[in-house]
N, C-alpha and C positions, 0 to 999 in steps of 0.2 A: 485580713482582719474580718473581724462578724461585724454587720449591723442590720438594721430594720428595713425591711425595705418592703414596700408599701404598693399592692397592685389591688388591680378590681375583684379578682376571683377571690383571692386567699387573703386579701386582709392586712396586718401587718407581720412579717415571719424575718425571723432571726435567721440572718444566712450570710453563707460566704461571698466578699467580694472583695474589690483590687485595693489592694493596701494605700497607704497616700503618706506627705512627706510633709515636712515645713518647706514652703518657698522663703524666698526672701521677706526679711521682715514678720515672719509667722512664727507660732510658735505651735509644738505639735503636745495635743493633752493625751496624755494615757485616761481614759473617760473611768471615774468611780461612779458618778451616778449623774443622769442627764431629767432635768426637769423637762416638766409637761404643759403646755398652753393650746389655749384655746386655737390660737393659728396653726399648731400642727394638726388639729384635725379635719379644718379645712384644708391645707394641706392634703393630707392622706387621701381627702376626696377629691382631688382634682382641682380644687378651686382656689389653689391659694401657692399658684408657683415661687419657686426661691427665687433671689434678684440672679439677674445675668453673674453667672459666674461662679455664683453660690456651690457648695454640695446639694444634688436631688434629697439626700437621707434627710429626714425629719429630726426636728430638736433644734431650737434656738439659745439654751443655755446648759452647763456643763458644769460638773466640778472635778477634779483628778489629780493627777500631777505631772510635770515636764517632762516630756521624752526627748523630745530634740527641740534645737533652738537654729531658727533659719538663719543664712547669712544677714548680718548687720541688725540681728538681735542682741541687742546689750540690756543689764540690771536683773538677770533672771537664770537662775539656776539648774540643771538636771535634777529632777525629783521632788522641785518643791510643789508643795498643795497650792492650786490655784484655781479658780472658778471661771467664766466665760462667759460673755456674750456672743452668739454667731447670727450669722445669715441661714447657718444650716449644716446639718451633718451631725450631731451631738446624739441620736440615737444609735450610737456605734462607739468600738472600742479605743479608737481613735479619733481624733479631731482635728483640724490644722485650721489658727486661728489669728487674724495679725492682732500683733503685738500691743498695738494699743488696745484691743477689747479683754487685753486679759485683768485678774483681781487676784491678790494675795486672797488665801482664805482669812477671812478676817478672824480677830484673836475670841478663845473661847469660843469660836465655832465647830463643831466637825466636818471634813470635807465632806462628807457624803450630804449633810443638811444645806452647805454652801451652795448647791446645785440649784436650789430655788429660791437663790437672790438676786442673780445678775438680770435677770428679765424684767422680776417685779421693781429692784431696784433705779434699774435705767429709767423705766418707764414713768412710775412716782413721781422720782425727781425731776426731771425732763419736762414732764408736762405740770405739774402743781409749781413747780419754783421756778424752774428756768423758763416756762411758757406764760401760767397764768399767774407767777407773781407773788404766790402764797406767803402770807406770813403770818407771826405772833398776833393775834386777835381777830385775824380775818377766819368766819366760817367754812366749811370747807364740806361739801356733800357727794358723799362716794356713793354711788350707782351698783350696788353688789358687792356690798360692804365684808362677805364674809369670805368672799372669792381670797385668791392669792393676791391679788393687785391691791382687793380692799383691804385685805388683813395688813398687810407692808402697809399703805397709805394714814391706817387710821393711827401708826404707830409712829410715822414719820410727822405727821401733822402733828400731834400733839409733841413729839418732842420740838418741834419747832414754836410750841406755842400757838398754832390755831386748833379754835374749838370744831369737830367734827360731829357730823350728822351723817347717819349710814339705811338703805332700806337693804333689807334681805328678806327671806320669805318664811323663817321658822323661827320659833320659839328660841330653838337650842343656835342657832348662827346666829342672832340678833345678841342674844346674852355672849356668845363671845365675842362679840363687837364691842360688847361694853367693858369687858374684861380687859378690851386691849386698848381700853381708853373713848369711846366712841359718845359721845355726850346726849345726842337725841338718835335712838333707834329706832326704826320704823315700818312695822310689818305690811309690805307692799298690798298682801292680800287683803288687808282688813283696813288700813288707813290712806288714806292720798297724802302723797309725800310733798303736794303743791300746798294744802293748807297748813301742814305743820311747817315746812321752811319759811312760809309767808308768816305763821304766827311772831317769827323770831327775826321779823324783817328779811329775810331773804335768806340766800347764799353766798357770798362774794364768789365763791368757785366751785362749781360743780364737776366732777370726772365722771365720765356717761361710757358704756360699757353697748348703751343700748342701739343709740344711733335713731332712723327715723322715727321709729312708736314714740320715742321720749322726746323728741325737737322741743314742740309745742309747749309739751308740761314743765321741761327744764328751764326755757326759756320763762316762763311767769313764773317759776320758782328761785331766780335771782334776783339779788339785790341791785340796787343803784350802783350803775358802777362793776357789776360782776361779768366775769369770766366764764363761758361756759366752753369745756374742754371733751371732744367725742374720740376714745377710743378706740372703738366698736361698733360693730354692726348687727349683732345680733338681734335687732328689730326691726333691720331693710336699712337701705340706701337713700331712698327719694323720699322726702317729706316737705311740704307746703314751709317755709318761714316766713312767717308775719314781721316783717323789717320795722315796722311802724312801732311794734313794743318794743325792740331794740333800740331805737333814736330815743322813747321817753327814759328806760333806763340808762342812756348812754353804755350799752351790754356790749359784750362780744362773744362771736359762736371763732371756735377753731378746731379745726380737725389734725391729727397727727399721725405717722405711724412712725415706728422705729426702724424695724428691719432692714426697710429699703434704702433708710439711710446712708449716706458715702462714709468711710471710716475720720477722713479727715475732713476739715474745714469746719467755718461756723454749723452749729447744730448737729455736727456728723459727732458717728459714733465713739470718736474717741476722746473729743470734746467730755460728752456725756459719762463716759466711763469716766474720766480725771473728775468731775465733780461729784461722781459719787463718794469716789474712792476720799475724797476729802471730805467729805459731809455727813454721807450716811454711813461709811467703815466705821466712824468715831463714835457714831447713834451703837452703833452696832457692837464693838467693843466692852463699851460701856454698860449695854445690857436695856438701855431706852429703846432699842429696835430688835425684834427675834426672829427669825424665819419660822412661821407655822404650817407645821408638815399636817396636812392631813391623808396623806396614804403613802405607803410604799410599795411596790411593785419591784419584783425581777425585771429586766429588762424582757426576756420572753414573752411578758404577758402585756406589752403595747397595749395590744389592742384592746382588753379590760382595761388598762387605765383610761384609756381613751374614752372609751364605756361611763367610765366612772365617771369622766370630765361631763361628759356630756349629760347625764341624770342629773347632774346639780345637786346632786345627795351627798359630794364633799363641801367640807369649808377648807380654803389652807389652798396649799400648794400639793400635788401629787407628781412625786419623784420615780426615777423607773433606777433598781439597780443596775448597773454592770458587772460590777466586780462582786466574787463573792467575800 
């Protein structure tokens, strides 16, 4: 089979390697189109290896359909449309993924768009509901509202009934925030995103993207009682916490990641996967949740989308083709 495979000199280039199989419990995707995130391109630079055991090939989400189904796979078909969470390996023609991270393509989706849901979707829910608690009335302040994670979250929060607040850095991202439901928009470069969530008493939950540059501001920008949730590092690692504002708000800081995740057990991945599939497929179905594609890509051209990721000049999700 073909896939991406990712060194110092060359970059990312589409080439031949050793074919692979469903083990037990796995299920093998023939890959139509593999989503793009921020962690494969760290990744691609070295800094961001798969967990033990993982595939080396970059890609954490997939959508295609069944080619083989491992021993003591039951409920699941040859050739039907199905999307994917991995550890890794999704920028190739092939996949092999256990059983519980896989998703029907949800109804009224196209496969090919399915491809940038299972990441943003795990991730959302995982952390806004099952982590900090989210619900009908509680505020809700995403950290890169126009990203993929933000576009998914601002759509998931309101159909759940909480009011959302988003900063992004342009005219034209802030206006689709608000299009996709986002109630206080707030252009990073020109306003402090600490006086206008304090205007409205706080946040109850904040999703931060940024990590140490934001510790400080996030923290005085929740409410009594708020959740503050770091998924990200794109601002550093190490930053000072002032614990003393945390005790008056009675606050919480929590960090998470997905990936490294175990498939089974509390908080493991498959957990995760079963409550999306009940919660957000129905959003989704329904038409209260959409996947927003902001670029396509052949799978050949990796490394411009990656390009792309990294400018910050899409909103959405940026999908790499496989299949023609």
């Amino acid at each position: 089979m073909y896939a991406i495979v990712a060194s110092v000199d060359d970059g990312l280039t589409w080439e031949n390697v050793a074919d692979i199989s469903a083990a037990n419990n796995e299920i093998l995707i023939r890959v139509d189109t593999a989503g793009v995130n921020r962690a494969d391109l760290l990744q691609a630079a070295g800094m961001y290896p798969p967990p033990p055991g993982a595939s080396e090939v970059i890609g954490l989400e997939v959508s295609g359909t069944i080619a083989a189904l491992g021993a003591g796979v039951t409920g699941w078909s040859i050739g039907q449309p199905v999307c994917a969470l991995l550890a890794g390996g999704g920028y190739a023609e092939y996949v092999a993924v256990p059983a519980e991270q896989v998703l029907p393509v949800p109804d009224g989706i196209a496969v090919g768009d399915a491809a940038g849901l299972p990441e943003v979707a795990c991730t959302v829910w995982s952390n806004l509901v099952m982590t900090a608690g989210l619900t009908a009335g509680h505020l809700v302040l995403l950290q890169g509202g126009a990203s993929g994670i933000g576009t998914h979250a601002i759509q998931v929060g309101r159909a759940i009934g909480a009011r959302v607040a988003v900063t992004a850095g342009s005219a034209d991202k802030l206006a689709l925030c608000r299009d996709l439901g986002a109630e206080i928009t707030i252009n990073y470069h020109e306003q402090d995103f600490v006086e206008q969530i304090r205007a409205v008493n706080g946040a109850d939950v904040i999703l931060d993207i940024m990590g140490a540059a934001y510790l400080d501001r996030n923290v005085d920008a929740l409410a009594i009682g708020g959740r503050l949730v770091i998924i990200g590092m794109q601002g550093g690692v190490k930053a000072e916490l002032n614990i003393g504002k945390l005790l008056s708000k009675r606050a919480g800081v929590i960090a998470t990641a997905l990936r490294p995740r175990p498939v089974d057990g509390p908080g493991g991945k498959g957990e995760i996967v079963r409550a999306v599939l009940d919660n957000v497929w129905p959003m989704i179905a329904d038409g209260r949740v959409k996947p927003i594609i902001g670029a396509r890509l052949p799978i050949q051209q990796a490394q411009q989308a990656h390009d792309l990721l990294a400018s910050g000049e899409v909103s959405g999700k940026i999908l790499l083709q496989v299949l023609e």
